[in-house]
C-alpha positions in Angstrom: 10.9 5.1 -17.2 8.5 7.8 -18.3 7.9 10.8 -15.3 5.1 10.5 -12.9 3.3 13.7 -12.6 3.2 13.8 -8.2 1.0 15.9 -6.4 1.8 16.9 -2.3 -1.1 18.1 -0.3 1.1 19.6 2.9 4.7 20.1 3.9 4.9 19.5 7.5 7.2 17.2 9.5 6.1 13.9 7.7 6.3 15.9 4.1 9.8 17.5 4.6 10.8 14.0 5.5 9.1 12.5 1.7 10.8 15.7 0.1 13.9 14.9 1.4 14.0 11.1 1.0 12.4 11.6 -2.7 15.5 14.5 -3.6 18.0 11.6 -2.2 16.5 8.7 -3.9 15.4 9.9 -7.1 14.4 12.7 -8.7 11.6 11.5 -10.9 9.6 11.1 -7.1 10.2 14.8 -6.1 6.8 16.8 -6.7 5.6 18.9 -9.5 3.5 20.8 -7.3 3.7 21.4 -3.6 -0.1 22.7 -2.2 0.4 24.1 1.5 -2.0 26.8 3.5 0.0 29.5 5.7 0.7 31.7 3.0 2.8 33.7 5.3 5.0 31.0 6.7 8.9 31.3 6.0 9.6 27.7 3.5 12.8 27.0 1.9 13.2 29.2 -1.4 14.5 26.7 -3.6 10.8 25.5 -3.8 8.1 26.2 -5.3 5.0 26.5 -3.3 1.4 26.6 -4.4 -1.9 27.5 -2.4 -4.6 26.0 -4.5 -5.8 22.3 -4.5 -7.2 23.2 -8.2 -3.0 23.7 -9.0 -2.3 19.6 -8.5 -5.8 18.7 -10.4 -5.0 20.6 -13.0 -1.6 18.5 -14.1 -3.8 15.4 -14.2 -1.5 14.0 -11.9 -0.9 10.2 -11.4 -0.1 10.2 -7.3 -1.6 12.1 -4.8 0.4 12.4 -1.5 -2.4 13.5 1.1 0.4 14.6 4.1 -2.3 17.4 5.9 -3.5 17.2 9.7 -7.0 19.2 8.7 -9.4 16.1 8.0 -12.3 17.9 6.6 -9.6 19.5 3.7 -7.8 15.7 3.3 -11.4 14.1 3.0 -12.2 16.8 0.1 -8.9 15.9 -1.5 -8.1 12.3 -0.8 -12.1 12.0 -2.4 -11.5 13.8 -5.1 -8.4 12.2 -6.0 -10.4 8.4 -5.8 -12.9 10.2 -7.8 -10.5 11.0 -11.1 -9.4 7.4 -10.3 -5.8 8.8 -9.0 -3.5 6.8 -7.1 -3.1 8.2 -3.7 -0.8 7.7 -0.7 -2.1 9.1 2.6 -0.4 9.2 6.4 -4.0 10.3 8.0 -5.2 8.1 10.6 -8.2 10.9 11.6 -9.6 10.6 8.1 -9.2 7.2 7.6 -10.6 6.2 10.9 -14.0 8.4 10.2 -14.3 7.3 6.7 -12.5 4.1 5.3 -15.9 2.5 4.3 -16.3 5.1 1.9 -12.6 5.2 0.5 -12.8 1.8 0.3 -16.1 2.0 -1.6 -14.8 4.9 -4.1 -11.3 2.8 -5.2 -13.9 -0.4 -6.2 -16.2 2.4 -8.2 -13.5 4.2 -9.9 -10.5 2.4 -9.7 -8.3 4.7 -8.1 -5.5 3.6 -5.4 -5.5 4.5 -1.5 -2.6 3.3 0.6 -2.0 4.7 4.0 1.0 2.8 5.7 2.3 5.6 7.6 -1.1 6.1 9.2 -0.5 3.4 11.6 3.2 2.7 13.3 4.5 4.8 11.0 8.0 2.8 10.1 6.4 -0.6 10.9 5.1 -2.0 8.0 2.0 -3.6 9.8 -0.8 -2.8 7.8 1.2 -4.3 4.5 2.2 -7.3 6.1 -2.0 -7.9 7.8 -2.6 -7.4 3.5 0.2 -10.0 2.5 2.0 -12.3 5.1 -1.3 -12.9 6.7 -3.5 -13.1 3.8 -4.7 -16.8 4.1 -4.3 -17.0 8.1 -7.2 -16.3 10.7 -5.6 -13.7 13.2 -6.2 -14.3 17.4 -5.4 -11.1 18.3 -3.3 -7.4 17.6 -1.6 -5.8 20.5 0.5 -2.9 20.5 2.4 0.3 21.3 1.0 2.7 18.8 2.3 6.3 20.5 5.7 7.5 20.0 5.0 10.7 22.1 3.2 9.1 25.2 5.8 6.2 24.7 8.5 8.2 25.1 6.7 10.5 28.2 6.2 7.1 29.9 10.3 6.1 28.6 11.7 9.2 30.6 9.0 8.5 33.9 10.5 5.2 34.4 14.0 5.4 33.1 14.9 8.9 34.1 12.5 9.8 37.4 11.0 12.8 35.9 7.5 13.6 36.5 4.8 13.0 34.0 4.9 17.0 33.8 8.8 16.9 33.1 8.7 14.2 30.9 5.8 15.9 28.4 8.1 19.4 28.6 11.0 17.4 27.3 9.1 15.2 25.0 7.7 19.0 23.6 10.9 20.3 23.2 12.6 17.2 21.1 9.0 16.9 18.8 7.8 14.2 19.9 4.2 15.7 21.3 2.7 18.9 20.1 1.8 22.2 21.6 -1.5 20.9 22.9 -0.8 17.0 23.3 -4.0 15.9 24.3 -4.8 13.5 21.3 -1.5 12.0 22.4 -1.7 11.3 26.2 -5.2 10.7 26.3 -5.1 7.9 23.4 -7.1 9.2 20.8 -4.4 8.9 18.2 -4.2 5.5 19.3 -8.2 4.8 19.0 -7.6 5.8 15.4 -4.8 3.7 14.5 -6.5 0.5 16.0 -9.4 1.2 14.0 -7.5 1.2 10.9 -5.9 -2.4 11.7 -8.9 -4.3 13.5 -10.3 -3.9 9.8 -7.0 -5.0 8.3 -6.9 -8.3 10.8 -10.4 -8.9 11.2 -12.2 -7.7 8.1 -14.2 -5.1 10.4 -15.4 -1.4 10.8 -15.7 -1.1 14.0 -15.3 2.6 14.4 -13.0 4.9 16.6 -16.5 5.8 19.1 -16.7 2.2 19.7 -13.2 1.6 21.2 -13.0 2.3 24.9 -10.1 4.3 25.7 -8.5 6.0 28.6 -5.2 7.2 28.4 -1.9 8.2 30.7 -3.1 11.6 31.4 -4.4 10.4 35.0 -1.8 8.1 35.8 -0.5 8.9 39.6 2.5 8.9 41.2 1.4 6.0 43.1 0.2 3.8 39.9 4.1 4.1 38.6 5.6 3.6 42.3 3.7 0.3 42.5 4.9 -0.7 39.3 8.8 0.0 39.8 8.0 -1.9 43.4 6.8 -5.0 41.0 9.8 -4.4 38.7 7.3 -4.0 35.9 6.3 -0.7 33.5 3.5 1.1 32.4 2.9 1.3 28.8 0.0 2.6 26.7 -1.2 -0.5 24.7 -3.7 -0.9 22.2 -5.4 -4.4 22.2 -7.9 -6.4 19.8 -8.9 -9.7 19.8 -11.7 -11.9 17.8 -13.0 -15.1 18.9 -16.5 -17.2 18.3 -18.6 -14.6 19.9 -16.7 -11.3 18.3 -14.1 -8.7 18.6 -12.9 -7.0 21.3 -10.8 -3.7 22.5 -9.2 -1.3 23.9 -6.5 1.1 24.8 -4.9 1.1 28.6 -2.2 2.4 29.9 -0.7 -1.5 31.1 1.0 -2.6 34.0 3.8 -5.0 31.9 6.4 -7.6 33.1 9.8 -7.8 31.9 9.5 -10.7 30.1 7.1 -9.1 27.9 8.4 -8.6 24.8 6.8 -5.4 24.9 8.7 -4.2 28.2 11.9 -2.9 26.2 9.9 -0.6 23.5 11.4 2.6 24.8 11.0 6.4 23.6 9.6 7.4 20.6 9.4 3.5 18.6 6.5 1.4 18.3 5.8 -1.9 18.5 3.0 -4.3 17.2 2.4 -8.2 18.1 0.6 -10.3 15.7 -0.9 -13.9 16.9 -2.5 -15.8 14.4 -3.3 -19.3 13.8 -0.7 -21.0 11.6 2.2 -18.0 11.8 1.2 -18.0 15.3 3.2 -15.1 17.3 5.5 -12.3 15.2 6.7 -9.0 16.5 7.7 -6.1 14.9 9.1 -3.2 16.1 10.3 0.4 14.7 10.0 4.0 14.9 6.4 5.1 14.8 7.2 9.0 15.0 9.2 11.6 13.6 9.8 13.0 9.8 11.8 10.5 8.2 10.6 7.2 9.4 6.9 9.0 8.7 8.5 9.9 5.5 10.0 7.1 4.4 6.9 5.0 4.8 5.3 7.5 2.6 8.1 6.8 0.2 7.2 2.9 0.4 3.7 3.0 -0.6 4.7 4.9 -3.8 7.0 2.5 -4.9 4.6 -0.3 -4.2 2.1 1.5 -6.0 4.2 1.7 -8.9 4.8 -1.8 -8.9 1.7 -2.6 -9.1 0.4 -3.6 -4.9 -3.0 -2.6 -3.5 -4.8 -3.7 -0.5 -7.0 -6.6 -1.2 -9.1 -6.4 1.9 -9.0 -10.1 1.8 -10.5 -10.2 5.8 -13.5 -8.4 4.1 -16.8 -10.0 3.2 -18.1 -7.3 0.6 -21.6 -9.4 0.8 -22.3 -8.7 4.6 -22.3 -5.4 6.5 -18.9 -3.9 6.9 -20.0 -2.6 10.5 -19.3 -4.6 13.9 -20.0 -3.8 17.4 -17.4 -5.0 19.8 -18.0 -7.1 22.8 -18.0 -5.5 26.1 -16.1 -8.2 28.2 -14.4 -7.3 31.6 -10.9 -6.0 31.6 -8.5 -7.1 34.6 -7.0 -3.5 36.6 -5.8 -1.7 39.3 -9.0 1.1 39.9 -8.4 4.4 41.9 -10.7 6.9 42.6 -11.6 9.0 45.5 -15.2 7.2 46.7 -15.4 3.7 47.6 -18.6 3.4 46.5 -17.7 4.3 42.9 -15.1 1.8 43.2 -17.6 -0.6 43.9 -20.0 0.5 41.3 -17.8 -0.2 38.9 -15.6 -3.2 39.9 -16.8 -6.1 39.0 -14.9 -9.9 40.8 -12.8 -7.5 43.4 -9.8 -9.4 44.5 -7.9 -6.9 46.7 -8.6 -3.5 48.1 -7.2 -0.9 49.9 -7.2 2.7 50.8 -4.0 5.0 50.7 -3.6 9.3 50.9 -7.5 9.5 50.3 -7.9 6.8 47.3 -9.1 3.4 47.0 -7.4 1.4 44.7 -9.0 -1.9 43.9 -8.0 -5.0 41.5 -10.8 -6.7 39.8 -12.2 -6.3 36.5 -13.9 -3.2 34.8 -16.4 -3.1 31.6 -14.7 -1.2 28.7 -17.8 0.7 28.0 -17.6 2.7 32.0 -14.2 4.5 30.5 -15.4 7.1 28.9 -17.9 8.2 31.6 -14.8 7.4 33.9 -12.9 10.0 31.8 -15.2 12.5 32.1 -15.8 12.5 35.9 -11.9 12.5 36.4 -9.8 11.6 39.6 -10.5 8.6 38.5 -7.1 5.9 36.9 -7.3 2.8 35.2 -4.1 0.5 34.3 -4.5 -2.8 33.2 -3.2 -5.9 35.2 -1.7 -9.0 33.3 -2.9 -12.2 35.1 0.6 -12.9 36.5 0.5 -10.1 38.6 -2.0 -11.7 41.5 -3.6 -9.5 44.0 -1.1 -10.9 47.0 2.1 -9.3 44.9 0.0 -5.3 44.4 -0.3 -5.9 48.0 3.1 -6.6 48.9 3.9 -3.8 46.7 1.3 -1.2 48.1 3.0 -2.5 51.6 6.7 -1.4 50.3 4.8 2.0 49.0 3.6 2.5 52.6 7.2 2.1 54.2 9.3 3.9 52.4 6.5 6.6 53.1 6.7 6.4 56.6 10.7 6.5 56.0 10.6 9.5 54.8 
């Protein structure tokens, strides 16, 4: 087989783990040309490192790996590359999430390739199975864990006893969440993710603005004690489901029983759940962090290229507007916040109330479009409540809450 000339736009954690999968595999996938910023940073010497995006153009080369957190430089690139009609293999969700109508546009015009598994779930091969396995079947809905650093925060809170502060140090220290984790814990990186795959299941752009999210950042210690008192967990899941009058979405942190499948997704892995309407319910689950699951993903959509795969965008109708606003229908929670009459501003079909240590915690439904309002004004928690857990159950648990507080 004749060389492909390979171009890599970054050399952080998920392009260390491509280099070193590529030098194991085979040789022929290893770079020509390596483009990274920080001039001054210490790299491995048996490399050769280049500064210059004009250095990969310049070979003509036939991939483009696009592995760069900076989404106004991977736009420039990733557009450029679609542009000379290059084949190009990206893992960012931020630039996909802003602009897939266009990337999507400029592969039709030009004929260049895009494919972006490690941008969502990084090991699961979701977004490849929505293009293939599902091709010909009408998907119900897409549900998921989609955070390997707030998954595995929310792991060592409920397996371990540490405090949300411990758990974020530890998660820190082992990689798992950055310096500055806020596009972690507060679900951002989640928003962009499920953006990517409501257009892969539903043939949508819906847009990351449009997806109400809150995230973990305000749980309480009272939101996880309630849930070990249920024998449940709290987990930060991404939802979306389509139906006659639309799509909906959104991204909780959720109150889940054991028999859910998703109960037993611990630390860094992900997990997605696909129900459609003739493969009905599949679940996949894998490592949706670190550099060579990242990596290795990477390394799939190269070799797929090679042989030939693309996305079809099958869910798409090219002759109607891409764009789709999501329905706002009420989502069943547990609301805390420090005034009862926001509480009852904003809770809609109350079942059960009650007021503990100066909050007032109420079940009944919320619209996704208060959450980020809700976000902003703070002291304020959200966590969605599956419809087995009735109100008489929180209140037995809030009751077992109250006496082992009065134990003490």
């Amino acid at each position: 087989m004749m060389t492909k000339r390979i171009g890599l736009f970054g050399f952080g954690v998920v392009g260390q783990g491509y280099y070193q999968i590529a030098k194991k595999q085979k040789e022929q996938w290893v770079p020509d040309t390596i483009v990274v910023k920080d001039q001054k940073k210490r790299r491995p010497s048996d490399i050769k490192f280049s500064y210059t995006a004009k250095d990969v153009f310049d070979k003509n080369p036939d991939y483009i790996l696009e592995l760069i957190s900076d989404e106004k430089e991977a736009y420039e690139y990733v557009t450029e590359a679609l542009k000379r009609g290059i084949t190009v293999i990206s893992a960012n969700k931020k630039l996909l999430s802003a602009h897939l109508p266009e990337l999507i546009s400029l592969q039709k015009v030009f004929g260049g390739k895009l494919l972006y598994e490690a941008a969502a779930a990084a090991g699961i091969p979701v977004i490849t199975n929505l293009e293939t396995h599902f091709e010909e079947d009408t998907i119900i809905s897409l549900e998921g864990i989609l955070n390997g650093s707030s998954n595995y925060i929310l792991s060592r809170i409920f397996n371990n006893g540490l405090s949300f502060e411990e758990a974020l140090r530890m998660a820190q220290q082992k990689g798992f969440a950055e310096s500055d984790p806020s596009f972690d814990i507060n679900g951002s990186d989640v928003s962009s993710k499920l953006n990517i795959l409501i257009l892969h299941a539903f043939g949508k752009f819906v847009g990351q603005e449009q997806i109400a999210t809150f995230g973990i950042q305000h749980l309480g210690d009272v939101e996880i004690n309630l849930a070990k008192a249920l024998g449940l967990k709290i987990k930060l899941m991404a939802k979306a489901d389509k139906d006659y009058r639309g799509i909906s979405a959104q991204i909780l942190p959720t109150f889940v029983e054991e028999s859910n499948s998703f109960f037993g997704v611990e630390n860094e892995y992900n997990a997605v759940k696909i129900v459609s309407e003739h493969l009905q319910e599949q679940f996949y689950l894998g490592k949706g962090a670190g550099s060579l699951p990242t990596g290795a993903a990477v390394y799939g959509d190269l070799i797929k290229a090679r042989n030939g795969f693309s996305y079809n965008y099958s869910k798409v109708n090219f002759d109607k507007p891409l764009d789709e606003k999501l329905l706002n229908l009420g989502v069943r929670v547990l609301f805390r916040s420090k005034s009862l009459e926001q509480n009852d501003s904003v809770v809609f079909s109350p079942e059960y109330s009650i007021h503990l240590d100066g909050y007032y915690y109420t079940v009944g439904k919320v619209k996704p479009k208060n959450f980020s309002r809700l976000n902003e004004e703070g002291g304020v928690s959200i966590v969605a409540l599956p419809d087995s857990v009735s109100a008489e159950d929180v209140d037995y648990a809030f009751r077992e809450i109250q006496k082992s507080v009065e134990v003490v």
